[in-house]
GUVEX-429210 format. One record per residue: residue number from 0; chain; x negated, y, z of N, C-alpha, C in turn; residue in one letter. Coordinates in Angstrom, 2 decimals. Layout:
> NUM_A_X_Y_Z_X_Y_Z_X_Y_Z_a
...
***
This chain:
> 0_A_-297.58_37.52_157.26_-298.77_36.79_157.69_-299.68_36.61_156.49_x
> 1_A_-300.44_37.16_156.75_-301.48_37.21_155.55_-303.17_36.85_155.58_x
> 2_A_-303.50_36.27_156.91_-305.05_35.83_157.35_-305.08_34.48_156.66_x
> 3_A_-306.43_34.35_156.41_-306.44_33.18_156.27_-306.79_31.53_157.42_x
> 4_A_-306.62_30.70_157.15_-306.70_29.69_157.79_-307.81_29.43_158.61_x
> 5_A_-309.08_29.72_157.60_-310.56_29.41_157.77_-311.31_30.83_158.17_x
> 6_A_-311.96_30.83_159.14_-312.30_32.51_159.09_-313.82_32.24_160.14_x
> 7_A_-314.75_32.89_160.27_-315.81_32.89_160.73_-316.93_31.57_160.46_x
> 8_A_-317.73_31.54_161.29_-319.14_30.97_160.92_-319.38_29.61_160.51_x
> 9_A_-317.71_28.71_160.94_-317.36_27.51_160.86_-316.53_27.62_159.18_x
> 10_A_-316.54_28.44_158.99_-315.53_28.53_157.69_-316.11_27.20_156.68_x
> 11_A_-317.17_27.69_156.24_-317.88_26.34_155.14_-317.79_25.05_155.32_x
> 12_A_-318.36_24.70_156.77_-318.16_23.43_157.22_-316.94_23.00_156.96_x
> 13_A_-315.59_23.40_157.77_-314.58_23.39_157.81_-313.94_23.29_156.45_x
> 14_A_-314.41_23.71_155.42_-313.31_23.94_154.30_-314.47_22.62_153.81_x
> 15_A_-315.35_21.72_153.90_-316.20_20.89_153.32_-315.11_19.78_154.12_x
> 16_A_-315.10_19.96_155.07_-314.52_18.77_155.94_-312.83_18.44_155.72_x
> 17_A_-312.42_19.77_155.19_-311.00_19.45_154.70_-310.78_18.68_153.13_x
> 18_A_-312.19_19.34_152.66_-311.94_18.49_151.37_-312.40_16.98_151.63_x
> 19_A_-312.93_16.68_152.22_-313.35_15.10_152.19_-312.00_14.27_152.76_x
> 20_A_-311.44_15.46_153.31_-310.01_14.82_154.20_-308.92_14.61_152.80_x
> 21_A_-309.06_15.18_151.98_-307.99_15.28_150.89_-308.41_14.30_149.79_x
> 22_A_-309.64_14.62_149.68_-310.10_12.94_148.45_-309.88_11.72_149.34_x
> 23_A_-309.82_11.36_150.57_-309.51_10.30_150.90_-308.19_9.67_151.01_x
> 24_A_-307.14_10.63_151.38_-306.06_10.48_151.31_-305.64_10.66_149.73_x
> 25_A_-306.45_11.18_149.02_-305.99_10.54_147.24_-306.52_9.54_146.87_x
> 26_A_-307.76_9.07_147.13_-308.20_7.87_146.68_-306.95_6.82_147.36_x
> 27_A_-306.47_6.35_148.23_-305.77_5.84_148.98_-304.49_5.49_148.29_x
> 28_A_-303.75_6.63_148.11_-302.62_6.98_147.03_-302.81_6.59_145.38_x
> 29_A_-303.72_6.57_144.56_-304.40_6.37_143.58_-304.56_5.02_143.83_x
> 30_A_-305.49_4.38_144.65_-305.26_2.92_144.37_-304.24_2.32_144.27_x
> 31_A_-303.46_2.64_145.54_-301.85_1.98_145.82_-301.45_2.27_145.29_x
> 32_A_-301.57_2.50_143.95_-300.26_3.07_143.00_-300.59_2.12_141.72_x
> 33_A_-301.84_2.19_141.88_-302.58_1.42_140.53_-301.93_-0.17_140.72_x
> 34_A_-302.15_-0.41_141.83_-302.04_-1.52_142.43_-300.63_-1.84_142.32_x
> 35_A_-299.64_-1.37_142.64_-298.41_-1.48_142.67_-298.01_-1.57_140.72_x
> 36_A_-298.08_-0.57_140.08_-298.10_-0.47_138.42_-298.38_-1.67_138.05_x
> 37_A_-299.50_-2.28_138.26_-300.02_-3.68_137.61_-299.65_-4.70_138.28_x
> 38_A_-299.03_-4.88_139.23_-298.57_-5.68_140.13_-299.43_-6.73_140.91_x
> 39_A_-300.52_-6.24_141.53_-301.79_-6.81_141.92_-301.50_-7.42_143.09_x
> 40_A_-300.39_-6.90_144.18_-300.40_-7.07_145.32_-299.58_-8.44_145.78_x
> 41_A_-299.51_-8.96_146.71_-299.13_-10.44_146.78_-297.36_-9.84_147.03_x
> 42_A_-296.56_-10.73_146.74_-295.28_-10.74_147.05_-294.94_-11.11_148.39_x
> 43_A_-295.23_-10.69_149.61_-295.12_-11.16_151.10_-293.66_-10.44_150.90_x
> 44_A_-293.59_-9.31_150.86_-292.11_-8.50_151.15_-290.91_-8.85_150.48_x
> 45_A_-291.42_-9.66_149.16_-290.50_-10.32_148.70_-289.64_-11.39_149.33_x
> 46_A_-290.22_-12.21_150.62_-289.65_-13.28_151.04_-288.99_-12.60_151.90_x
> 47_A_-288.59_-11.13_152.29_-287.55_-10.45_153.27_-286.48_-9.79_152.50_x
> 48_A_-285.38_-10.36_152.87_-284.04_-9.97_152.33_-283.74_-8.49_152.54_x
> 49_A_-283.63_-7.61_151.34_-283.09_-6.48_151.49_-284.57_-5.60_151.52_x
> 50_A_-285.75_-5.51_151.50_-286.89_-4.71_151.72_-287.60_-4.73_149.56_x
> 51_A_-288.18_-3.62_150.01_-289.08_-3.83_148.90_-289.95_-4.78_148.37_x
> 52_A_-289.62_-5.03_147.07_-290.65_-6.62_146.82_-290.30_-7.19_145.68_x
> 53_A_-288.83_-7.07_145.49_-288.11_-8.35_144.59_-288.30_-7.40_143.15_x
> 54_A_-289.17_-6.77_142.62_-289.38_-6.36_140.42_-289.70_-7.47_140.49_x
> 55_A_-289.48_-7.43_138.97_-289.64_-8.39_137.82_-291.67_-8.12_137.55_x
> 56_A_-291.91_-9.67_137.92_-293.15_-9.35_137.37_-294.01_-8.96_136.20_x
> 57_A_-295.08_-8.17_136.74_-295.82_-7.35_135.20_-295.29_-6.15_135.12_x
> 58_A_-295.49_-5.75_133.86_-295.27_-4.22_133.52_-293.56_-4.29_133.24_x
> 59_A_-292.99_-5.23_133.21_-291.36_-5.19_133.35_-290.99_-4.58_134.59_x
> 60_A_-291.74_-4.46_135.56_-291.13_-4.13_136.83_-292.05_-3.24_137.26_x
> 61_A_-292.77_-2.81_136.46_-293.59_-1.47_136.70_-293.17_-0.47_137.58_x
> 62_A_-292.00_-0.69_136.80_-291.54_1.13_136.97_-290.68_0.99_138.38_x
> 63_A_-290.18_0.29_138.59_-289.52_-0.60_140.06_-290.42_-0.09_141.11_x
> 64_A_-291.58_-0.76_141.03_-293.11_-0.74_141.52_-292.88_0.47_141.75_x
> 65_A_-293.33_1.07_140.92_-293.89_2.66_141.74_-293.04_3.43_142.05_x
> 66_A_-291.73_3.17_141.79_-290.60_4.00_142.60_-290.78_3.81_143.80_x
> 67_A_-290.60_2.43_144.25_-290.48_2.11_145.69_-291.89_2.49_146.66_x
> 68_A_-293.32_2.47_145.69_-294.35_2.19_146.49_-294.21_3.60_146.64_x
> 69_A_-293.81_4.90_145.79_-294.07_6.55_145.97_-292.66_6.56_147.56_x
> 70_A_-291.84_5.63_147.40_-290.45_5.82_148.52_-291.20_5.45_150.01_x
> 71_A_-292.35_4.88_150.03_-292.86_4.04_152.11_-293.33_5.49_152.25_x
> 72_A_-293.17_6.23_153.58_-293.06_7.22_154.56_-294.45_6.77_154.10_x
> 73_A_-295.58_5.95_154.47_-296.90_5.51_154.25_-297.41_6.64_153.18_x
> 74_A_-296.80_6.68_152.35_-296.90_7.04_150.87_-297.03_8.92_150.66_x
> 75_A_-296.13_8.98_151.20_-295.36_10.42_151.24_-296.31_11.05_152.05_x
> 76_A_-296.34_10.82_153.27_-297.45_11.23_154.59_-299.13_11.73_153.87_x
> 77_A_-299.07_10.13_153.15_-300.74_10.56_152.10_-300.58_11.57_151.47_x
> 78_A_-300.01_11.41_151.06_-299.67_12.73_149.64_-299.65_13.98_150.14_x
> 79_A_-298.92_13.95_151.45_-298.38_15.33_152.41_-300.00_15.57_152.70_x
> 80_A_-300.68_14.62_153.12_-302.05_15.47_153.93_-302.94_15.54_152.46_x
> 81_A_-303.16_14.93_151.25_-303.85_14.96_150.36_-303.78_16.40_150.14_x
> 82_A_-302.56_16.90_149.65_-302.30_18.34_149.70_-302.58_19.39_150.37_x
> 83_A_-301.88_19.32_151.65_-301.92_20.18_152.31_-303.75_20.23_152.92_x
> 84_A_-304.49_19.40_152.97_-305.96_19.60_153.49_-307.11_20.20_152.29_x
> 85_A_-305.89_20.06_150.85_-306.42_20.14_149.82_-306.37_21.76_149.51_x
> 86_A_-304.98_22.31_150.07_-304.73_23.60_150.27_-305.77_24.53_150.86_x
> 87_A_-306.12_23.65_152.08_-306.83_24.21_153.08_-308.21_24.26_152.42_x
> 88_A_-308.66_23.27_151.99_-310.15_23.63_151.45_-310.28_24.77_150.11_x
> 89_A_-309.19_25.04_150.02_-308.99_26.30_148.60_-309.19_27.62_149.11_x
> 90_A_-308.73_27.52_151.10_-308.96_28.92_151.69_-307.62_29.41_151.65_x
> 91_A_-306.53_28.88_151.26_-305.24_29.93_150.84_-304.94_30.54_152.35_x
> 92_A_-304.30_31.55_152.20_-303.90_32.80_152.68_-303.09_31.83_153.85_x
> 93_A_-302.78_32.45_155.16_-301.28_31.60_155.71_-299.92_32.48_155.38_x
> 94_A_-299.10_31.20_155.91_-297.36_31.91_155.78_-296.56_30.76_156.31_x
> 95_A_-295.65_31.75_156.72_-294.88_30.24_157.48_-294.67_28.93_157.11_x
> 96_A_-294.39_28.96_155.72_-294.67_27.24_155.10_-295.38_26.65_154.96_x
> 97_A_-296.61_27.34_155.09_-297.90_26.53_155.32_-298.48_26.15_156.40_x
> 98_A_-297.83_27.11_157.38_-298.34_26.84_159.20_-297.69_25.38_159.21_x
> 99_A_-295.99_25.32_158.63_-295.35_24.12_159.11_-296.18_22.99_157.72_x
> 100_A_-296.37_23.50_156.98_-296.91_21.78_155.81_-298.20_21.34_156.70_x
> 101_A_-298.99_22.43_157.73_-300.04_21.95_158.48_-299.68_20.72_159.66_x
> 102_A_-298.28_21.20_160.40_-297.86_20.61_161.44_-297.19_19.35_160.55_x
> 103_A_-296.73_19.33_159.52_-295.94_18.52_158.81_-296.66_17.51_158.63_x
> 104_A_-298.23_17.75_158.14_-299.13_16.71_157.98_-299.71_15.69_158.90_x
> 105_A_-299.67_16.27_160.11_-300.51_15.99_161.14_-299.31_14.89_161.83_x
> 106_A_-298.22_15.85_162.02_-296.93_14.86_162.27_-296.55_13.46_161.42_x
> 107_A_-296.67_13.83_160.43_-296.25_12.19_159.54_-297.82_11.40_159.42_x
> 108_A_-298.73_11.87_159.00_-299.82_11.05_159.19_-299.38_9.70_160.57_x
> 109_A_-299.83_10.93_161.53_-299.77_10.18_163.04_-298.42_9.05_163.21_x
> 110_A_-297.40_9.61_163.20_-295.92_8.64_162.66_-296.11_7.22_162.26_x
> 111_A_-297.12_7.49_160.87_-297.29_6.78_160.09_-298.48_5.68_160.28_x
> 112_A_-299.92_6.17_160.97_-300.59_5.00_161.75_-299.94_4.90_163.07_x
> 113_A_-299.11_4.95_163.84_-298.70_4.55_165.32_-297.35_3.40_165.21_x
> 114_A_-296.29_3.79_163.93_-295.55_2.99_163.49_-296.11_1.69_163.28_x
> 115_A_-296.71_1.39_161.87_-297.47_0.48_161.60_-298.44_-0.10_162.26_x
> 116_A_-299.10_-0.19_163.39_-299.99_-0.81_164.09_-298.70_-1.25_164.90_x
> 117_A_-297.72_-0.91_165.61_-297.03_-0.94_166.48_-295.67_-1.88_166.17_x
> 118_A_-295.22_-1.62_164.94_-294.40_-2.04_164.83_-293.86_-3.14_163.13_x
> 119_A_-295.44_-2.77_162.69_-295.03_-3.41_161.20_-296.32_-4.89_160.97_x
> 120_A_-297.67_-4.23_161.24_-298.58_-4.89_161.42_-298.16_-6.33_161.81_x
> 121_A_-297.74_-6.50_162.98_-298.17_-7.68_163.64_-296.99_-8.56_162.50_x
> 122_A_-296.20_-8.24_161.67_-295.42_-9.15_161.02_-296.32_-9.38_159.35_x
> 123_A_-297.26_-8.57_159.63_-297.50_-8.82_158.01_-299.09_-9.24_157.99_x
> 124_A_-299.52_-10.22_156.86_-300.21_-11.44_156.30_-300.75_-10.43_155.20_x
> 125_A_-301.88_-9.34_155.40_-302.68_-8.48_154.64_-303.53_-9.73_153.77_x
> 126_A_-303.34_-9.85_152.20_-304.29_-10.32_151.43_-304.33_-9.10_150.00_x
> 127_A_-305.67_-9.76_149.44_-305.95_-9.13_147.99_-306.36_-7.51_148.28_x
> 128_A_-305.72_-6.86_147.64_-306.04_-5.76_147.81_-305.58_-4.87_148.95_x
> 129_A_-304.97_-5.60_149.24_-304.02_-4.99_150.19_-304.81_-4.48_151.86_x
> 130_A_-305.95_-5.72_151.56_-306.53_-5.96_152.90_-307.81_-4.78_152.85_x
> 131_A_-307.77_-3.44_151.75_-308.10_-2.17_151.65_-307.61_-1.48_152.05_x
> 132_A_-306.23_-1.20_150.53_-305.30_0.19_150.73_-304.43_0.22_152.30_x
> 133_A_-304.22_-0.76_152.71_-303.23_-1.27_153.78_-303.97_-0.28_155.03_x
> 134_A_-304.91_-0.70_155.87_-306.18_-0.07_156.68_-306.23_1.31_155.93_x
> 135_A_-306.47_1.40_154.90_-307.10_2.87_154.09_-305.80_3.67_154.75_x
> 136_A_-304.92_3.71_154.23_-303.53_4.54_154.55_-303.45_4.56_155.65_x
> 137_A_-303.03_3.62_156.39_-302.81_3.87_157.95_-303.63_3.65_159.15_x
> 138_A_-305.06_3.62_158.62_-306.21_3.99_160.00_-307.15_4.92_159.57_x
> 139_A_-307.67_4.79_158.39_-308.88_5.37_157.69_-308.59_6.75_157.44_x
> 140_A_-307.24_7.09_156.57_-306.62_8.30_156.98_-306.48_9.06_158.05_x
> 141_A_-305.55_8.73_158.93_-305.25_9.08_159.81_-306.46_9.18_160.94_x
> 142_A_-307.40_8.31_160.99_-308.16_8.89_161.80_-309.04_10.21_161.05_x
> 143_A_-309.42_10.36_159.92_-309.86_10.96_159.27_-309.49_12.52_159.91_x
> 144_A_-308.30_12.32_159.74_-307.28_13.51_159.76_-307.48_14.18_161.27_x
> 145_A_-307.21_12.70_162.28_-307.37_13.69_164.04_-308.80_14.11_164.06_x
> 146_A_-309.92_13.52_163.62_-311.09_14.05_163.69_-311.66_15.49_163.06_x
> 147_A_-311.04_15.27_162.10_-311.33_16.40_161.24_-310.08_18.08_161.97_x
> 148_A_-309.20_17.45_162.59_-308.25_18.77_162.74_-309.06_18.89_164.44_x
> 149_A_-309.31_18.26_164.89_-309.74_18.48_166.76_-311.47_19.21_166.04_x
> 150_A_-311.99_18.80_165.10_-313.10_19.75_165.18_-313.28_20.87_164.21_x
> 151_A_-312.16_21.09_163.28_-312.40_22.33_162.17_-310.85_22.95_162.34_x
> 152_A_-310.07_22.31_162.80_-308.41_22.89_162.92_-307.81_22.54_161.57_x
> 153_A_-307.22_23.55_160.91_-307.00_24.76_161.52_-306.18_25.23_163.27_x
> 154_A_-306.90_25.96_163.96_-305.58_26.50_165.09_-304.82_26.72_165.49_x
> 155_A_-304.24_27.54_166.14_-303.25_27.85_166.22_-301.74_27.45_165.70_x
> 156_A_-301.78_26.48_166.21_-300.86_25.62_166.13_-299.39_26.01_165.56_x
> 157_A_-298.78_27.04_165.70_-297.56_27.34_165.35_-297.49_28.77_164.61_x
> 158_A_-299.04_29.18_164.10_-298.96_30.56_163.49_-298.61_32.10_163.97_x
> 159_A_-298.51_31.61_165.46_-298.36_32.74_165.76_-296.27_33.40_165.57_x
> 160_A_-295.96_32.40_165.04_-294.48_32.42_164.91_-293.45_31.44_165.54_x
> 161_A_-291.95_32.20_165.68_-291.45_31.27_166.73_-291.50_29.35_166.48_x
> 162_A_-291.29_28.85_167.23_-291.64_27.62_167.61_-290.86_27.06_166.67_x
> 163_A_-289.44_27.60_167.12_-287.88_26.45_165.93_-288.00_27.11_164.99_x
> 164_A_-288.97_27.79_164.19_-288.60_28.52_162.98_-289.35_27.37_161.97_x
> 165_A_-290.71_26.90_162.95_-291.90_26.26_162.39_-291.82_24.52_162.55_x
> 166_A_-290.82_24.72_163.75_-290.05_22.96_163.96_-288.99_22.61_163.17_x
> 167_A_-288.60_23.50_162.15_-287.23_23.52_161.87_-288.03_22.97_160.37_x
> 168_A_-289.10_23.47_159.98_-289.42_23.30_158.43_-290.53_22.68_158.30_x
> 169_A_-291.18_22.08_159.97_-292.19_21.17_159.59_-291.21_19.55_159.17_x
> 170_A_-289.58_19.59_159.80_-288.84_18.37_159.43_-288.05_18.05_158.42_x
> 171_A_-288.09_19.40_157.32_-287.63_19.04_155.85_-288.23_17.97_155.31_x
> 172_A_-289.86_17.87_155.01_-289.86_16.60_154.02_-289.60_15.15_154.86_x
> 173_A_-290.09_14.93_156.13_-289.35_13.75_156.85_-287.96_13.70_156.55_x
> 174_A_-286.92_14.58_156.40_-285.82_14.52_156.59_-285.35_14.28_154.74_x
> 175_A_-285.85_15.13_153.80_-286.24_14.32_152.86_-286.23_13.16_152.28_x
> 176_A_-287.16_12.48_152.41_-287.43_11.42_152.68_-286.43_10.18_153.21_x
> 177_A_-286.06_10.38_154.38_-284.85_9.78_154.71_-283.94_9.34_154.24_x
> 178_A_-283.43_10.70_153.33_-282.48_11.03_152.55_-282.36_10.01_151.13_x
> 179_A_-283.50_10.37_150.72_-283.96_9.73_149.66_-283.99_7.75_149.54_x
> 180_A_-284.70_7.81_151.14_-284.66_6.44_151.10_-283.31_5.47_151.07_x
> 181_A_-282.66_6.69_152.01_-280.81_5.54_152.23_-280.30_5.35_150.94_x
> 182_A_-280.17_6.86_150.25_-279.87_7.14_149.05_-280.08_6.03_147.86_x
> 183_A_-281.48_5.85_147.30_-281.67_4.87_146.81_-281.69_3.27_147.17_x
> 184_A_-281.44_2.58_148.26_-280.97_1.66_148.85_-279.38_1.51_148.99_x
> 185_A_-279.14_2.69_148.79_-277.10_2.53_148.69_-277.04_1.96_147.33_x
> 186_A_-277.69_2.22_146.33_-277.89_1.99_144.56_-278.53_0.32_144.99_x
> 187_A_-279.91_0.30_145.35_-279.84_-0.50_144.81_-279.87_-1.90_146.30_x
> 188_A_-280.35_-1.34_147.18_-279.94_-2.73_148.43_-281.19_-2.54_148.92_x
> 189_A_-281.58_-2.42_148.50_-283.36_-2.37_149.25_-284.02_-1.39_149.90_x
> 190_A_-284.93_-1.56_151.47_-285.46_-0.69_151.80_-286.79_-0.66_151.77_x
> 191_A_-287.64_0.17_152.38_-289.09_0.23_152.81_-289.46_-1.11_153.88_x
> 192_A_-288.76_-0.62_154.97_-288.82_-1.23_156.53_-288.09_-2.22_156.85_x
> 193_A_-288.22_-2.97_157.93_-287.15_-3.83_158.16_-286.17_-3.09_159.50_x
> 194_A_-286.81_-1.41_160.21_-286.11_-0.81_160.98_-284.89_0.15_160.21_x
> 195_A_-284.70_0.11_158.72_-284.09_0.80_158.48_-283.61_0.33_156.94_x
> 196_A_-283.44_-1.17_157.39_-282.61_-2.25_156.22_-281.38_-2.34_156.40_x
> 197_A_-280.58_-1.29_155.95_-278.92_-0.87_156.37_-278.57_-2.80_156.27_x
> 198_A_-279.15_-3.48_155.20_-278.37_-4.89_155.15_-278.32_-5.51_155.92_x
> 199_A_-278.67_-5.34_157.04_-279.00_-6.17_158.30_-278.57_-5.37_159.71_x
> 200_A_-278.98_-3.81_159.33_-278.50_-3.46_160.75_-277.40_-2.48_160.88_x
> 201_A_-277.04_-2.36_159.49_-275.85_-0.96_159.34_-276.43_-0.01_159.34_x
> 202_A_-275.39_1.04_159.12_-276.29_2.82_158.91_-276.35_3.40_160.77_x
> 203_A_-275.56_2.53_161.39_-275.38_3.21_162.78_-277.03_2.73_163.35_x
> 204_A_-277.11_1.78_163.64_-278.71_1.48_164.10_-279.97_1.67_163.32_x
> 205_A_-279.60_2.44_161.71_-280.44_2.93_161.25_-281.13_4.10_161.59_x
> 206_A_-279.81_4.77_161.45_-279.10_6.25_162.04_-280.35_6.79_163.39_x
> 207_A_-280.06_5.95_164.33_-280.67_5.64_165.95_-282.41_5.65_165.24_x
> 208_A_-282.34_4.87_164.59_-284.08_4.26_164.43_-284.09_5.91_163.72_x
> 209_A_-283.94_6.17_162.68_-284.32_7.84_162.46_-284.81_8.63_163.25_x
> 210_A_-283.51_8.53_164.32_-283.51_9.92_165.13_-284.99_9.41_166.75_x
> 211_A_-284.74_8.68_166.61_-285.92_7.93_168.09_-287.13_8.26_167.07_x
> 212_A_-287.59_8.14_166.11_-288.55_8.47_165.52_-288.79_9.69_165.35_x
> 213_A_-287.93_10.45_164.67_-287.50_12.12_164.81_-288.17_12.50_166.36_x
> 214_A_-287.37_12.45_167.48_-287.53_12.63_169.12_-289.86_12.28_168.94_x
> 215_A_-289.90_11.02_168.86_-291.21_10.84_168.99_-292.40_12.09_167.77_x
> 216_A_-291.41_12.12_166.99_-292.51_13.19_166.65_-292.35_14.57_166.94_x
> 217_A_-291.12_15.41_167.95_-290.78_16.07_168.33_-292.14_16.36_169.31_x
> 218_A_-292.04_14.90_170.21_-293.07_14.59_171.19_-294.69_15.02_171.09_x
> 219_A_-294.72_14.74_169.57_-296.27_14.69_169.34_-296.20_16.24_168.73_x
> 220_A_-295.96_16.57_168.34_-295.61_18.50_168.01_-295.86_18.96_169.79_x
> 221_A_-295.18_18.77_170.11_-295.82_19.76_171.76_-297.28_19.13_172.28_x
> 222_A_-297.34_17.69_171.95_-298.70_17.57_172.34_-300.00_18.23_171.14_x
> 223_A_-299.33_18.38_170.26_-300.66_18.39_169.30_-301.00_19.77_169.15_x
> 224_A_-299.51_20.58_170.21_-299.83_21.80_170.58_-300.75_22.49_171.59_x
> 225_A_-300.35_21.51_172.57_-300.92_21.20_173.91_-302.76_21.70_173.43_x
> 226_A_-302.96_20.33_172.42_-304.51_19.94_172.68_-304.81_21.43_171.62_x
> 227_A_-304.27_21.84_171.15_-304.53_22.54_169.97_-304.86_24.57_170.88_x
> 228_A_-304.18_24.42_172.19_-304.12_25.31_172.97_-305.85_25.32_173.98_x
> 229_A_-305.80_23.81_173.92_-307.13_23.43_174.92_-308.29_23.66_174.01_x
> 230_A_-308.21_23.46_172.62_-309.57_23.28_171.90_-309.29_25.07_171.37_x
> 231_A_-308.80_25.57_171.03_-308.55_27.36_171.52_-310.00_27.70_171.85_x
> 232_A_-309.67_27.57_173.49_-309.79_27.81_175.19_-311.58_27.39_174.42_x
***
């Protein structure tokens, strides 16, 4: 597979519109990081047992800080579309890892504002800076992202290659990720979420919360195929 992504009269637009999609999702990442390093952000997560929150304040707990803030799915998702839209505005060539880092993006973005409005939001008390990067990451992005892919794409949704070849490797970095997160919470006790705070619910109802999340973005892969078949047409 060797075409590229961007091809005819929409090409310019399209590769203008992917880059504005990629500085936003870095500005986003860039603050929250700054923010986290200097320790700007209020300690709310701190008053939940077992979640991210409890460094040592200041630059003693710097480095704490940005481990955990680079570890929220929030985090990773930015970074995933900063890139990959960043790819896209370069014009690169396709190939199967890039058909799936396309679906990969679109998938965790979405994950990532539908989670949080749904299920994290209504518990959390946004102040300081937060009451930016917080919105920035999980609406400002993400809408960024469905607007910009329903009117420049890229298309063709699965590359033209089989389906589980492209489902199979759009779920490495989610799965990743995962990995990473239990991993470092076995060390040190702490998670991202409160759906996947082994201290409270064990690895078995963690386990469940994974995979129901996994299934839901299974879900949104056939739909985002669906619409991706209609805007084709």
């Amino acid at each position: 597979m060797t075409d590229s992504f961007c091809a005819g009269p929409r090409a310019r637009g399209a590769r203008t519109a992917w880059r504005v999609v990629s500085a936003l999702a870095w500005f986003g990442v860039v603050l929250t990081n700054i923010g986290n390093i200097f320790d700007v952000y209020p300690r709310d997560s701190g008053h939940w047992p077992g979640l991210y929150g409890h460094s040592a304040h200041g630059m003693a707990g710097a480095w704490q800080r940005f481990i955990e803030g680079m570890s929220y799915f929030t985090m990773v998702s930015n970074i995933v579309v900063a890139v990959v839209f960043g790819l896209l505005a370069a014009d690169v060539r396709k190939t199967a890892w890039r058909v799936a880092l396309v679906n990969t993006a679109l998938l965790m973005i979405t994950i990532t504002s539908l989670v949080f409005l749904v299920a994290i939001l209504p518990f959390l008390h946004l102040r300081g800076l937060a009451l930016l990067t917080s919105p920035w990451q999980h609406v400002v992005v993400p809408v960024a992202v469905w607007i910009v892919w329903a009117l420049w794409g890229p298309r063709d949704f699965f590359g033209g290659l089989p389906r589980g070849q492209i489902l199979l490797r759009s779920y490495l970095i989610p799965w990743l990720w995962a990995a990473w997160m239990l991993g470092y919470g076995a060390v040190t006790h702490y998670y991202p979420y409160g759906f996947v705070n082994v201290n409270q619910l064990g690895y078995g109802s963690v386990t469940v919360s994974l995979c129901v999340v996994m299934i839901l973005a299974l879900l949104f892969e056939l739909l985002f195929n669906w619409i991706d078949r209609r805007l084709s047409k």
